[in-house]
Structure formats: structure tokens, C-alpha cells
C-alpha positions as CSV (number, residue, x, y, z in Angstrom):
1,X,-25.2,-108.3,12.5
2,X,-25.5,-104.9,10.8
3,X,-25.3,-102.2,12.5
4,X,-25.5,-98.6,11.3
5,X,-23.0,-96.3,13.2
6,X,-23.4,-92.5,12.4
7,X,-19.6,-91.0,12.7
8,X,-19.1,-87.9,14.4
9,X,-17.9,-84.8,12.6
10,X,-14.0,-85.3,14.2
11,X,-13.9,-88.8,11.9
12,X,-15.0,-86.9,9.6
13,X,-12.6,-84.2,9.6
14,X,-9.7,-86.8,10.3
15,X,-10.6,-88.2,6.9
16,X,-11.2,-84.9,4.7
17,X,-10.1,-82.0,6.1
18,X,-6.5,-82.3,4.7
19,X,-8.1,-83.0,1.0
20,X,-10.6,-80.1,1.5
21,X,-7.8,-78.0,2.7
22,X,-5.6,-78.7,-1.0
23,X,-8.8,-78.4,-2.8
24,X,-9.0,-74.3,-1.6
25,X,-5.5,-74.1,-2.3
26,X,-4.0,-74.8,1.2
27,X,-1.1,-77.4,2.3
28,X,-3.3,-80.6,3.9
29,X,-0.8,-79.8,6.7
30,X,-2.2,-76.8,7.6
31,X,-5.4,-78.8,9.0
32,X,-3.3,-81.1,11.2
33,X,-4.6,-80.4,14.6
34,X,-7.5,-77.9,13.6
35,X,-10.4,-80.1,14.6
36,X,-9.5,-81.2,18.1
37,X,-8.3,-78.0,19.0
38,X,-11.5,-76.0,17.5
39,X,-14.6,-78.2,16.0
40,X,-16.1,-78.3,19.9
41,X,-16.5,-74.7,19.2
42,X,-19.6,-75.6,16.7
43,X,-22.0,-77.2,18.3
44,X,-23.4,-74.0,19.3
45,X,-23.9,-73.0,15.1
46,X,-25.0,-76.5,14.6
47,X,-28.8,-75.8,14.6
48,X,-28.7,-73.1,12.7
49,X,-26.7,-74.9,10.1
50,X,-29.1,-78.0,10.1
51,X,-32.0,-75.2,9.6
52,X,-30.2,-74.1,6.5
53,X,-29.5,-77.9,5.5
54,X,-25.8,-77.8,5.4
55,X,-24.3,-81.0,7.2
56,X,-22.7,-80.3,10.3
57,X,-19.7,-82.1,9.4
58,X,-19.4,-79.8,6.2
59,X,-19.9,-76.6,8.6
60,X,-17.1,-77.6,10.9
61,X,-14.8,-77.9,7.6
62,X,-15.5,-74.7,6.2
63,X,-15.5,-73.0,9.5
64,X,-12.2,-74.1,10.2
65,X,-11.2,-72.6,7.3
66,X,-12.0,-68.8,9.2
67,X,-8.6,-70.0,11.1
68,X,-6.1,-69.7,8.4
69,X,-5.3,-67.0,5.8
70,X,-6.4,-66.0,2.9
71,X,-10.2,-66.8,4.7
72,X,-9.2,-65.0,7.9
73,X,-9.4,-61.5,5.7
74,X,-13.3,-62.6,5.2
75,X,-14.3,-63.3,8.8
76,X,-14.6,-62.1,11.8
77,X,-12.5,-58.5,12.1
78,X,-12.2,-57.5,8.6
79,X,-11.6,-54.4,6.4
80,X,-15.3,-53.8,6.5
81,X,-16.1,-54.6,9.9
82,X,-16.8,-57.9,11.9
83,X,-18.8,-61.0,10.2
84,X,-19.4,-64.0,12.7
85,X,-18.2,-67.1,11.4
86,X,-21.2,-68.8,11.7
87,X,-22.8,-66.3,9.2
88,X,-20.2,-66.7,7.2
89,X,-20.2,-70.4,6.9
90,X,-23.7,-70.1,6.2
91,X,-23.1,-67.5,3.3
92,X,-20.2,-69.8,1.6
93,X,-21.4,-72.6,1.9
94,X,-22.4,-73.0,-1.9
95,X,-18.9,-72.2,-2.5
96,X,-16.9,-74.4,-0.5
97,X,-20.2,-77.7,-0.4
98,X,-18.7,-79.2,-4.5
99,X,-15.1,-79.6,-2.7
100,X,-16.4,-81.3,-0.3
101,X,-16.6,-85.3,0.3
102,X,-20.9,-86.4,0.8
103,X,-20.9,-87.2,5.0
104,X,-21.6,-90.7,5.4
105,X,-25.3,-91.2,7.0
106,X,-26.3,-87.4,6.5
């Protein structure tokens, strides 16, 4: 028997996230942790992200990023004033999606 199972974005990040994390010039240790305790926080962006065909597994990754520094100057309170880091996911995506491993079943 075959059966097709579509992984959520945690397996996801459990896979990647460290490698996506070295590939932006961050320690893979750094990402330890950072989906359980914050990718529940993106199901609310997750339509709008689907509307703008970006995988939802690749928006968790790249919003996670928003938590650690240098990305933290570009989101949320910055020099220039607040950006929401949904919006800001959506905006870099194209910059972030080629570092990024394909999501199974998307």
C-alpha cells in the first residue's frame, strides 16, 4: 500500500531550517528550538502566503528568520518604522525561496 502523507511544516523545519539557517550566514544552532516555540504563530499569514504562492513551509523558515539578528534590523520596529513580518516575508521571499530545499507534496 501506498499512501501519500503530506508533512507538516514542523517536519519540515526539523529537516531544513538548520541548513537554511548556514545558507544566510547563521550557525544551524541558532534554529534549534525556533519552530516549536514560534511556527504556531503562522497560521494566521498562511493564506495570504498561499495567495502569493510561497509554500507555507518556506514562509515559516523565512519568518523565523525576523527572530535573530542581522534580519531583526529589517522587521518589525526598525530605523524606519514598523514592517509586519508577514509583509516582510512576502517582500523577501524571492531572496531567501533559491536557499531553500523544494517542500515535499507542495
Amino acid at each position: 500500500m501506498n499512501l501519500s502523507v503530506k508533512t507538516s511544516h514542523y517536519d519540515y523545519l526539523d529537516r531544513h531550517l538548520g541548513a537554511f539557517f548556514e545558507r544566510v550566514g547563521l550557525p544551524s544552532a541558532r534554529a534549534r528550538g525556533m519552530g516549536v516555540a514560534h511556527g504556531d504563530k503562522c497560521y494566521g499569514y498562511r493564506e495570504g502566503w498561499d495567495r502569493a504562492g510561497i509554500p507555507f513551509a518556506h514562509g515559516v523558515s523565512i519568518y523565523l528568520l525576523s527572530y535573530v539578528w542581522p534580519f531583526t534590523q529589517e522587521v518589525r520596529e526598525t530605523p524606519t518604522g514598523w514592517v509586519a513580518p508577514q509583509c516582510w516575508v512576502l517582500s523577501n521571499y524571492d531572496r531567501f525561496k533559491g536557499l531553500l530545499p523544494a517542500v515535499e507534496g507542495a
